[in-house]
N, C-alpha and C positions, 0 to 999 in steps of 0.2 A: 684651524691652520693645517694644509697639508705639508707635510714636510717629504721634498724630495731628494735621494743623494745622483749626483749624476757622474755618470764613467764615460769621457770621450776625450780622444786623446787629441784632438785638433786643438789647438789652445787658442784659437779666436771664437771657433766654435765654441767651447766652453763658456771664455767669460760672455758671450754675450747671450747662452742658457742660464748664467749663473745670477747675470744682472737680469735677467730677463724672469727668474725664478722670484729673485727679490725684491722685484720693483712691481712686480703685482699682489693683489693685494688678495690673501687668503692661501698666498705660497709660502714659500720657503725653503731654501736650499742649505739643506743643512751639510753640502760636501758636495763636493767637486773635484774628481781627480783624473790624470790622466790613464791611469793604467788599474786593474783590479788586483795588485798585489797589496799582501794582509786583507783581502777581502771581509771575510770575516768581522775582525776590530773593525771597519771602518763601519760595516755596519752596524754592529752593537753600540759605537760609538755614538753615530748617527742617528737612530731608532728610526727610519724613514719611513715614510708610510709606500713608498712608491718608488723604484729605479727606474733612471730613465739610463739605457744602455748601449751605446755603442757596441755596435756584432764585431768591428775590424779591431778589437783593441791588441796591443801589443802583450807578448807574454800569455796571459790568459785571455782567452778571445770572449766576448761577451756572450757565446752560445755557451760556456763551460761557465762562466760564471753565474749565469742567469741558473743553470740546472745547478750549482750549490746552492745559488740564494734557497731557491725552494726546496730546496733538502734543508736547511739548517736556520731558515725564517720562512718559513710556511705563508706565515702571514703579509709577508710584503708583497706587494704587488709589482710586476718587472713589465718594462715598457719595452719595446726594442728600438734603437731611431739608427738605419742604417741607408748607404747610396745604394745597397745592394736586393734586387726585387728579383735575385733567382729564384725559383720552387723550393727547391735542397734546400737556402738559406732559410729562408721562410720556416719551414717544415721543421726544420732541426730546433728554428728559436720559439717554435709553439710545444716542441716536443719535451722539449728541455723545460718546461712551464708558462713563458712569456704568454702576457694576458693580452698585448697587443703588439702590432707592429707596422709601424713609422716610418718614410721613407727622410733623406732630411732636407726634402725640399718643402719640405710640409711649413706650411705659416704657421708664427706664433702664437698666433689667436688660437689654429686648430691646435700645434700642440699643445698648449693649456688646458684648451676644452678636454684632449684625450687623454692627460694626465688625470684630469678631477673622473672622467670615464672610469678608469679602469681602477679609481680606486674607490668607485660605486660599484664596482662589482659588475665594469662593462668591458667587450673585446675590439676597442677601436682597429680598424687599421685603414692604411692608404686604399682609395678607391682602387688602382691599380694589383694592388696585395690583395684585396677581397675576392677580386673576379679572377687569378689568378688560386686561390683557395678554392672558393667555389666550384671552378672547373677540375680542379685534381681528384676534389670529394664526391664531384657528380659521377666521374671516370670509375672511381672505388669503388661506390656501390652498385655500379652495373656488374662490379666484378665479385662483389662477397656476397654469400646468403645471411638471410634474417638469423640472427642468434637471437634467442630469448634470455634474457639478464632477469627475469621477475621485478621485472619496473610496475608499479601502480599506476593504475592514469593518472594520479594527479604528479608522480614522477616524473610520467612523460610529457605532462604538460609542463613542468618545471621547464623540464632538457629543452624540450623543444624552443622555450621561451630566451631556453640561454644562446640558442645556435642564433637565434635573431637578433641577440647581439644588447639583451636586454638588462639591467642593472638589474641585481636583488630588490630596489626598492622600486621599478615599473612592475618587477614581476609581483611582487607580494599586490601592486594596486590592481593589474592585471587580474589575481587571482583570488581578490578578497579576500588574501589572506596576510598573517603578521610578518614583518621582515625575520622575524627568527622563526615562523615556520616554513618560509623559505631556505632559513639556512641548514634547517632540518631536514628539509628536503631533500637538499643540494648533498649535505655529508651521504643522507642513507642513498644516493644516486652514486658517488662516488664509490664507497664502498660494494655496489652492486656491480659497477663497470671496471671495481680494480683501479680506478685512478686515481690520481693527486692535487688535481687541478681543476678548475672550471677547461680552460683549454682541452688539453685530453680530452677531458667528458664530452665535447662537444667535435672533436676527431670522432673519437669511439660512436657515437651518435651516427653520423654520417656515413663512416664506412660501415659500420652494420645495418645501416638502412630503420635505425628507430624510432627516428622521427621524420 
């Protein structure tokens, strides 16, 4: 059962994520609220496996909450679902940790499918959000030099597999190798590159030109 808590302050939007959460089968929406205040309790509360987050929220805005989640539950995964497809937005909800991000015209089908995504260990986002990433990281690396980070090839065959947008368990099939030495992979990658996240790693990735 995946359990999701979800933060959007539209409250039609809501209930119809929340009935939309619970009326399928292998979810679960264990919260639903308008605004990220007590953050925290709600999620320890909740134990969620996955936020799905509204960026415009009142008070604490989902870019600020998303960068607590991952400071203070590491392990949950943060989804972003917003009407806003600026770069800056974008950029700030991938920097802050978001493993994906959602525009909310997206179908229900798709967002379901991106929620079980990202909490396989995938970086869904809107077709529209992709090619607009794409293009900023193409721009980057024509502008930074190669750094060397002491990645092993099969490091960088990791990273590279993660920038494709691939879950921990295609990449372990991918690589004939176990889902945990994937994730062994993935920490001693992180640690090599300074970061905290599969996102980051795969920022970092791109503007340094690593894969």
């Amino acid at each position: 059962m995946l359990k999701i808590i979800l933060f959007e302050d539209n409250k039609s939007l809501r209930e119809m994520i929340f009935h939309l959460l619970n009326g399928t089968e292998g979810f679960m929406c264990v919260g639903a609220y308008p605004d990220a205040s007590n953050l925290d309790f709600k999620i320890e509360k909740g134990e969620p496996d996955v936020v799905l987050m509204d960026i415009d929220l009142p008070g604490i805005n989902g870019i600020e909450a998303t960068r607590k989640i991952k400071n203070n539950f590491p392990a949950v995964q943060v989804l972003i679902q917003s009407v806003f497809a600026e770069d800056e937005k974008v950029f700030e909800a991938i920097c802050a940790g978001a493993s994906g991000y959602l525009l909310k015209n997206t179908a229900p089908i798709k967002l379901l499918e991106a929620l079980q995504e990202v909490h396989d260990g995938g970086s869904p986002m809107s077709a529209s959000i992709a090619r607009k990433v794409l293009s900023a990281f193409q721009k980057e690396k024509s502008k930074n030099i190669l750094t060397d980070f002491n990645l092993t090839d099969r490091e960088i065959q990791v990273l590279e597999f993660m920038v494709q947008g691939m879950s921990y368990k295609m990449i372990a099939d991918a690589c004939s190798i176990t889902l945990d030495g994937v994730r062994f992979h993935a920490r001693n990658i992180y640690e090599k590159l300074h970061v905290h996240s599969k996102s980051e790693a795969i920022i970092k990735a791109l503007k340094h030109k690593i894969v």
